[in-house]
C-alpha positions as CSV (number, residue, x, y, z in Angstrom):
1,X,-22.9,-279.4,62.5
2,X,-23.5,-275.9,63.1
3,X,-19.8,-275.8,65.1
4,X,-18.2,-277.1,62.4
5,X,-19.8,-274.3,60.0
6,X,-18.3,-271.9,62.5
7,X,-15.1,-272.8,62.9
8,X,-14.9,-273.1,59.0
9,X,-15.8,-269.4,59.0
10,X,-13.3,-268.1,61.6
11,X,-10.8,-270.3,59.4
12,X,-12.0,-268.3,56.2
13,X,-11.8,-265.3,57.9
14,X,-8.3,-265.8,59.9
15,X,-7.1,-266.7,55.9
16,X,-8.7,-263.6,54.4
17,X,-6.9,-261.0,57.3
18,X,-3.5,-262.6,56.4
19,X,-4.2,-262.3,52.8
20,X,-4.8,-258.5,53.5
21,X,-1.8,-258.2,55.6
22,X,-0.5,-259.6,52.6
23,X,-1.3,-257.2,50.5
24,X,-0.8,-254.2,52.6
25,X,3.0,-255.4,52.9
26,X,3.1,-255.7,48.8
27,X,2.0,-252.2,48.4
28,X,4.8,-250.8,51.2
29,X,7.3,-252.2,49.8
30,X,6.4,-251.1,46.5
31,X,6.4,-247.9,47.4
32,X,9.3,-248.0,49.6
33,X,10.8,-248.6,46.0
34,X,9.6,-246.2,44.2
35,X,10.6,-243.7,46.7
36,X,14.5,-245.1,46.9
37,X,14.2,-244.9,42.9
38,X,13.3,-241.0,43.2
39,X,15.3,-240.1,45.8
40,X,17.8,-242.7,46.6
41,X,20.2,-241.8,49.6
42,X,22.8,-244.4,49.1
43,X,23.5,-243.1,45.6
44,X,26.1,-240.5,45.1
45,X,23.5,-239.1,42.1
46,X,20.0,-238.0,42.0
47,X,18.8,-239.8,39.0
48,X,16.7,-237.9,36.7
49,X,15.0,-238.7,33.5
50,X,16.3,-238.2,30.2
51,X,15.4,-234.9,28.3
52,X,15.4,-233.0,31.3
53,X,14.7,-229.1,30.8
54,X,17.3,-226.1,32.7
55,X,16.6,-225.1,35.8
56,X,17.4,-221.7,34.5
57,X,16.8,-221.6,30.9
58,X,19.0,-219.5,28.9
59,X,21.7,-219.2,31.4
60,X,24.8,-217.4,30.8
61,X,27.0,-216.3,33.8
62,X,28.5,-213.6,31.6
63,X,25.0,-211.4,31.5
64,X,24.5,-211.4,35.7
65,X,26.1,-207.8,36.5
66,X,24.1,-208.1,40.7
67,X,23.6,-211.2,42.5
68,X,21.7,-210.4,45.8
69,X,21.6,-213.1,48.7
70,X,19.1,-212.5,51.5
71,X,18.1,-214.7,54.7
72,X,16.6,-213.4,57.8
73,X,18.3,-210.8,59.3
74,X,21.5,-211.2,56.2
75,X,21.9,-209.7,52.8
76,X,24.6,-209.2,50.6
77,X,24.4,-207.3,47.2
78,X,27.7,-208.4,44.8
79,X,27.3,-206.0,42.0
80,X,29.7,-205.5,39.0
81,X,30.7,-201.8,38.5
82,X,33.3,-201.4,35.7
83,X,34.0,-205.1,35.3
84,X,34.9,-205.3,39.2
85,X,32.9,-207.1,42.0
86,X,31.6,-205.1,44.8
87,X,30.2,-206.1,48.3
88,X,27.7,-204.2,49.6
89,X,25.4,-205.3,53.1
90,X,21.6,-205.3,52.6
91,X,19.4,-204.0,55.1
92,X,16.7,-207.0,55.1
93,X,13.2,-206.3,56.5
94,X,14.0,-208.6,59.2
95,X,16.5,-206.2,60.2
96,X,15.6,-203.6,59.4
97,X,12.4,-204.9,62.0
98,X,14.6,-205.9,64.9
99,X,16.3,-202.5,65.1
100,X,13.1,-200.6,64.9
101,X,12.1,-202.5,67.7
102,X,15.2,-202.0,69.7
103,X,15.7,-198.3,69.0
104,X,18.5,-198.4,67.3
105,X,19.3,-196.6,64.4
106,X,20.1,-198.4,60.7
107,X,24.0,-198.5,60.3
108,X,25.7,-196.7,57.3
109,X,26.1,-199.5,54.3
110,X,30.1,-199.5,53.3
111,X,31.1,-201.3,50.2
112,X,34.3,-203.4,49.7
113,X,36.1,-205.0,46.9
114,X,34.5,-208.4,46.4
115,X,36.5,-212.1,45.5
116,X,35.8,-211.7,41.6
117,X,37.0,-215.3,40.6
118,X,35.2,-216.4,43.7
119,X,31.5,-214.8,42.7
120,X,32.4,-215.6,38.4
121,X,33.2,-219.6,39.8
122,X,30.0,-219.9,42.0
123,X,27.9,-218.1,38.9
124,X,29.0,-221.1,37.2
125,X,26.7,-223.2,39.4
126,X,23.8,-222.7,38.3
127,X,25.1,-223.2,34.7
128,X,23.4,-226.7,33.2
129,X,21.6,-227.4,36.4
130,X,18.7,-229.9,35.3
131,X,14.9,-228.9,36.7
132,X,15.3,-231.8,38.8
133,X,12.7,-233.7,39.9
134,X,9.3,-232.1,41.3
135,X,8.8,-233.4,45.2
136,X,6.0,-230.9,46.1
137,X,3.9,-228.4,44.8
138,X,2.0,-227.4,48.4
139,X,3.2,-224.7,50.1
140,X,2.7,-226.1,53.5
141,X,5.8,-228.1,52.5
142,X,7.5,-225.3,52.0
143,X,9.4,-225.4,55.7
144,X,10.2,-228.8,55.7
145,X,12.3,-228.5,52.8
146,X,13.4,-224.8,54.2
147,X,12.5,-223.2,50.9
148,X,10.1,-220.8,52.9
149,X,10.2,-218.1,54.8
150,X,13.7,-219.0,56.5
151,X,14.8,-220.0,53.0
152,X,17.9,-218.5,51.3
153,X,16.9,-216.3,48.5
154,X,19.1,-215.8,45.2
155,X,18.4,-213.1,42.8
156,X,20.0,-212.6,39.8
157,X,20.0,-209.6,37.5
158,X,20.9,-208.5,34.4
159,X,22.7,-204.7,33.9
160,X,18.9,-203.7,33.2
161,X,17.8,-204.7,36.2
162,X,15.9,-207.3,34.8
163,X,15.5,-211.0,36.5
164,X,17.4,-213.6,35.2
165,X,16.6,-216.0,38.2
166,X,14.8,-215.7,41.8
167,X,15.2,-218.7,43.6
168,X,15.2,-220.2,47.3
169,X,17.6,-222.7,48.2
170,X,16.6,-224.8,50.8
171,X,17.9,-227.8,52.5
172,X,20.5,-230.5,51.3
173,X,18.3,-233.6,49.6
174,X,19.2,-237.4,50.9
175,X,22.6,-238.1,49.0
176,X,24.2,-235.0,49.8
177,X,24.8,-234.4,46.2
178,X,21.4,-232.3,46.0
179,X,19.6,-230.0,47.0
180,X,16.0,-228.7,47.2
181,X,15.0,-225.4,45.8
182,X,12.0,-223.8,44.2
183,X,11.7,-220.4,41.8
184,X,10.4,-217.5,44.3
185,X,6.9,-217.4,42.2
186,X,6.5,-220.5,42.4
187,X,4.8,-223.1,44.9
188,X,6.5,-226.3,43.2
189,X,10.1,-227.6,45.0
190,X,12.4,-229.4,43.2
191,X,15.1,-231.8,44.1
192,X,18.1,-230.7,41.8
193,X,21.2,-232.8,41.6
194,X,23.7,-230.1,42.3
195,X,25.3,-229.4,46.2
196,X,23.6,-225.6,46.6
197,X,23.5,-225.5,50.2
198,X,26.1,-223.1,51.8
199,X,27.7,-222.1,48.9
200,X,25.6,-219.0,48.8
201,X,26.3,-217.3,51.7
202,X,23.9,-213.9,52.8
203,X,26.8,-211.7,54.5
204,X,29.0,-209.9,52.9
205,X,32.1,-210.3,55.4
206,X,32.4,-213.7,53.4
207,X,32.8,-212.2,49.8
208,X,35.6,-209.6,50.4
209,X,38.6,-210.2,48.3
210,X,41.3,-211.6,50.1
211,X,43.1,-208.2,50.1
212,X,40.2,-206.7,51.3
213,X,40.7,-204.9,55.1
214,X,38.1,-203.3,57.3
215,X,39.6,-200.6,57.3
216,X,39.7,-200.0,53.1
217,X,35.4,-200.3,53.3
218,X,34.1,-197.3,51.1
219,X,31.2,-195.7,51.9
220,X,28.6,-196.4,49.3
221,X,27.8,-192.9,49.1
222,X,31.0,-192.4,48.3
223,X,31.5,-194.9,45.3
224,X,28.3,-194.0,43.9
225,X,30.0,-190.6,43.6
226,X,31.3,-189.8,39.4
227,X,34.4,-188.4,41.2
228,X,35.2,-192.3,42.0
């Protein structure tokens, strides 16, 4: 009698695992679910919800007179001086660190006519870009969707000087129509349906106008000058 009692409780309990395994499989595919529904990469869209706020609010291409790109040891300034587009190199602290450390001295910055249509047509990007959809707000993600430290960083200002956006663009999101990115003072990254990454890029050599030559560069001392 009492071996029949126990092998009635192994049965109970050999039921009551698979039951669990059960469950445990529900709840992954569930969530396997809800993950393809926020971030599906077989869909050419990143869906987002209806009533979705600007990344930028208040965005207007027309009122950004300096858009300065910066990554590691790269940095452009494209400023407008007189209704034309010039490119000037930035001296990051990242390079501005490595020649310290190699004894060499900080070249001169020249400045070069820019690609105007070029700069006003990738303005336009960030023109009706949704907020997206919030994927993290720790910091310690911040690398794995390269919106830290080795993040690109886009600054925007107005003829003021004041900020219209600050923003690091990370890495591409899982449809390749998207992109992650987060404002520069904040810890939240959002997913935003737009194709951001590498249209920005930090060196200058690749925002000279076409007719542009080496050999044209003005000092910026120089067009700083009112003689210019």
């Amino acid at each position: 009698m009492d071996l029949q009692k126990e092998e009635v409780l192994k049965l109970e309990e050999e039921i009551f695992k698979m039951k669990r395994s059960l469950v445990y499989l529900g709840l992954a595919i569930i969530a396997v679910i809800i993950a393809l529904s926020i971030e599906n990469p077989f869909s050419s869209r990143v869906a987002d919800s209806d009533g979705m706020g600007y990344f930028v609010k208040d965005y207007a291409s027309k009122n950004v007179a300096e858009l300065r790109i910066t990554q590691l040891l790269d940095g452009v300034s494209l400023k407008k001086r007189d209704g034309v587009w010039i490119a000037s190199e930035i001296l990051t602290d990242a390079k501005k660190a490595l020649l310290s450390d190699e004894q060499r001295s900080e070249p001169e910055i020249s400045s070069s006519n820019a690609d105007s249509e070029k700069i006003i047509s990738y303005l336009g990007m960030f023109g009706g870009l949704e907020e997206g959809i919030e994927v993290s707000s720790n910091p310690d993600n911040h690398n794995t969707y390269m919106v830290g430290a080795a993040g690109l960083r886009v600054t925007a200002l107005s003829s003021d000087g004041k900020k219209i956006f600050d923003v690091i663009i990370g890495s591409g999101g899982p449809d390749f129509g998207s992109t992650y990115i987060r404002r520069f003072d904040e810890e939240r990254v959002y997913l935003v349906r737009r194709p951001l990454l590498g249209v920005f890029s930090p060196r200058a050599q690749d925002w000279l106008a076409p007719e542009s030559k080496e050999e044209d560069q003005i000092p910026l001392s120089d067009s700083n000058s009112p003689n210019r």
